[in-house]
C-alpha positions in Angstrom: -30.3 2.8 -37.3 -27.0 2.0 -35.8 -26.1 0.6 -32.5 -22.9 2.0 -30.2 -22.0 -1.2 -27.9 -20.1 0.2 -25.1 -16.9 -1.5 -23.8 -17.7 -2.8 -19.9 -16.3 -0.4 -16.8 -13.3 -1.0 -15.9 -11.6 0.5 -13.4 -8.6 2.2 -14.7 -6.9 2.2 -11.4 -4.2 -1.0 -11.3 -5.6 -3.7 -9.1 -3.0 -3.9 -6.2 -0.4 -7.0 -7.3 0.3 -8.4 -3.4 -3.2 -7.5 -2.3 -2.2 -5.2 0.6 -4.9 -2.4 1.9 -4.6 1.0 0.2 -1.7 2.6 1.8 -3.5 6.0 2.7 -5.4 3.6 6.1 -2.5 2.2 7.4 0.6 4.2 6.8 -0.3 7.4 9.5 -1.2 4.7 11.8 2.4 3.0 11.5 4.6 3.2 14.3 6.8 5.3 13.6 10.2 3.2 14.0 8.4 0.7 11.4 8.0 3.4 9.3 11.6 4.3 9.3 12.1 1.0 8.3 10.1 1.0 5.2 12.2 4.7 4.4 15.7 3.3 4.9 15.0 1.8 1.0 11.6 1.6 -0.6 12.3 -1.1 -3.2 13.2 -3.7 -0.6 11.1 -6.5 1.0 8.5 -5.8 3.9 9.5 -7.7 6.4 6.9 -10.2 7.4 6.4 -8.5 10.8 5.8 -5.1 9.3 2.9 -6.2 6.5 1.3 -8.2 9.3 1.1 -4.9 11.7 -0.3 -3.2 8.1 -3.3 -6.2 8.2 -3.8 -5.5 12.2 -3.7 -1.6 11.6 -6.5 -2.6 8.8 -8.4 -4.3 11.3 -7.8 -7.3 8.4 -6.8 -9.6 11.1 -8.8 -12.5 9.5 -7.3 -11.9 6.2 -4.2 -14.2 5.0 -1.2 -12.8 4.9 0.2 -12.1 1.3 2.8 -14.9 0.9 5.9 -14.2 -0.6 8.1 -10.7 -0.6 5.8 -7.9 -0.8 7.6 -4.6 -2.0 5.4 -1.2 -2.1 4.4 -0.2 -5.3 4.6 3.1 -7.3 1.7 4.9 -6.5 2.4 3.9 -2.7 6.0 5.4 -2.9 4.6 8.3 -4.6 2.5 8.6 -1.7 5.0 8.5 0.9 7.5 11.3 -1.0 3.9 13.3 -0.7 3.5 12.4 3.0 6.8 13.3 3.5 7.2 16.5 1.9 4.1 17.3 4.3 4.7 15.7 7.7 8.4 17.6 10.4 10.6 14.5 11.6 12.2 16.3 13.6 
């Protein structure tokens, strides 16, 4: 008799690195001038003001702030060329 010992679950999605909410609540609730913002360059810094509207838009308003910069990650950007592709500025 042999024995198969399974290797625990893990989640295979990457745990988020600043601890912000998934970006598919808050970002169609972003104002849109703040979301300009974020588009003028993706790799920069959130400002402070914009990840706290994030937490209120999350209703996360008893949550600490994530100290430090906090810079979207890849699967977020990917989200936004996706969002963007789908949604007329004009």
């Amino acid at each position: 008799m042999s024995s198969i010992i399974e290797e625990p679950f893990h989640d295979e999605r990457p745990a988020a690195r600043h601890g912000m909410p998934p970006i598919g609540i808050w970002w169609p609730m972003l104002e849109r001038p703040l979301q300009r913002e974020v588009l003028e360059n993706l790799d920069a810094p959130l400002r402070a003001y914009v990840v706290r509207r994030i937490y209120d838009l999350c209703e996360l308003d008893d949550e600490p702030v994530p100290r430090g910069p906090v810079r979207l990650g890849m699967n977020e950007r990917a989200y936004i060329a996706g969002w963007m592709r789908a949604v007329d500025w004009n």
